[in-house]
C-alpha positions as CSV (number, residue, x, y, z in Angstrom):
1,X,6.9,22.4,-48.8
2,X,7.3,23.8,-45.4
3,X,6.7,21.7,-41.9
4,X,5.0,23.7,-39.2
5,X,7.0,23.3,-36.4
6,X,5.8,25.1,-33.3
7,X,7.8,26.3,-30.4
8,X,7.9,24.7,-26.8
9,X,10.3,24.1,-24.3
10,X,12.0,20.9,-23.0
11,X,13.0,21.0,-19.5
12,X,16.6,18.7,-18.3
13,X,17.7,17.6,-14.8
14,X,20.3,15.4,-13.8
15,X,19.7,14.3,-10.2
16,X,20.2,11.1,-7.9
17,X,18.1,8.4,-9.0
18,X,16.7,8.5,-5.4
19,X,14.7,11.6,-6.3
20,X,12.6,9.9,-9.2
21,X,9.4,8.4,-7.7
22,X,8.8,12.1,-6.2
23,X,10.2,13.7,-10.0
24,X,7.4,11.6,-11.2
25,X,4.9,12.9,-9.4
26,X,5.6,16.5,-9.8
27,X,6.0,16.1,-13.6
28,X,2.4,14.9,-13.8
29,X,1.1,17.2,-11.2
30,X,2.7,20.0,-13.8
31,X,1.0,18.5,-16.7
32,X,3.9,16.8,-18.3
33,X,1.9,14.6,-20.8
34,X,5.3,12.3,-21.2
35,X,8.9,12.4,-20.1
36,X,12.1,10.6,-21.2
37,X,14.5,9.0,-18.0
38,X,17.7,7.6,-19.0
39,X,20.5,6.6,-16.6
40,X,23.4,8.9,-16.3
41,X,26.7,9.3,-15.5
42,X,29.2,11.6,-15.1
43,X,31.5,14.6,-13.0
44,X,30.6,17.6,-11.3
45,X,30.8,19.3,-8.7
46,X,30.3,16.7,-6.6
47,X,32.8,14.6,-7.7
48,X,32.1,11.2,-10.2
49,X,29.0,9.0,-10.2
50,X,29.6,6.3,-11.9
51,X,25.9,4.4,-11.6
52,X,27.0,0.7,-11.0
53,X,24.9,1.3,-7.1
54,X,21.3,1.7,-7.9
55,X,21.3,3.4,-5.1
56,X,24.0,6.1,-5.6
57,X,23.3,6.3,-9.7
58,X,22.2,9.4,-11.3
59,X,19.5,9.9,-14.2
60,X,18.9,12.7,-16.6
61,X,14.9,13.7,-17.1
62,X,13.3,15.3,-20.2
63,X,10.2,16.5,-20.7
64,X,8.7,18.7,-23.6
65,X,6.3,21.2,-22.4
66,X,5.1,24.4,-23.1
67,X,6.1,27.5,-22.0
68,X,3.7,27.9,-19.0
69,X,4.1,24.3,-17.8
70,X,8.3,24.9,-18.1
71,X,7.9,27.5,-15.3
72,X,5.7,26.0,-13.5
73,X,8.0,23.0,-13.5
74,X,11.4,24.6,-12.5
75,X,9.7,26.2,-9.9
76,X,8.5,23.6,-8.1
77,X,11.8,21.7,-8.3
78,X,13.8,24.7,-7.4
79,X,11.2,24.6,-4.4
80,X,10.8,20.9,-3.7
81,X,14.1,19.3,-4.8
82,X,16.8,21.5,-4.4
83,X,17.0,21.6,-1.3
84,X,17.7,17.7,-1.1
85,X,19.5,16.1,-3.6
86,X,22.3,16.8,-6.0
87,X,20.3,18.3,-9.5
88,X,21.3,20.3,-12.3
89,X,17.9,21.5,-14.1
90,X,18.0,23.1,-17.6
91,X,15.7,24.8,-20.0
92,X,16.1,24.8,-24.2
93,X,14.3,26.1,-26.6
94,X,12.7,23.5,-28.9
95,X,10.5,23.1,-32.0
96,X,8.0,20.1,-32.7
97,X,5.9,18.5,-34.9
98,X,2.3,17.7,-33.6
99,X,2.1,20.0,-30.7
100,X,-0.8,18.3,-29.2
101,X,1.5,15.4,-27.9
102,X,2.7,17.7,-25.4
């Protein structure tokens, strides 16, 4: 038996928690039907967050899109985002069952 999976895209960023009323907005505004927000921590660049200041904590973002929607999405943080807040934004290459979800 063989499961049809069918291709998409699932689009990561780690950014300041600040950021995510206005993340929100823009993934809905780019058609994101759904989107996964987890709190995150870590290093980088920018040194260590740790996340115990709401204020100061980081979270990671994943939506499953399609191809067209993944541009569009990057683009508008590269645009929007960028610019102001500490974000690291990823692409993969997925497959899923029930396309239509997305």
């Amino acid at each position: 038996m063989s499961i049809p999976l069918h291709p998409m895209k699932m689009v990561c960023v780690t950014t300041e928690a600040l950021a995510r009323p206005a993340l929100e907005l823009v993934l809905t505004d780019c058609g994101c039907l759904g989107f996964t927000i987890i709190p995150a921590e870590g290093a980088g660049a920018q040194g260590q967050r740790i996340g115990d200041i709401p204020e100061t904590a980081n979270i990671l973002i994943k939506a499953i899109v399609n191809p067209r929607r993944a541009e569009l999405l990057i683009e508008r943080l590269w645009k929007e985002f960028m610019p102001r807040f500490a974000m690291v934004v990823w692409e993969e290459d997925i497959r899923v069952l029930r396309p239509d979800k997305f």
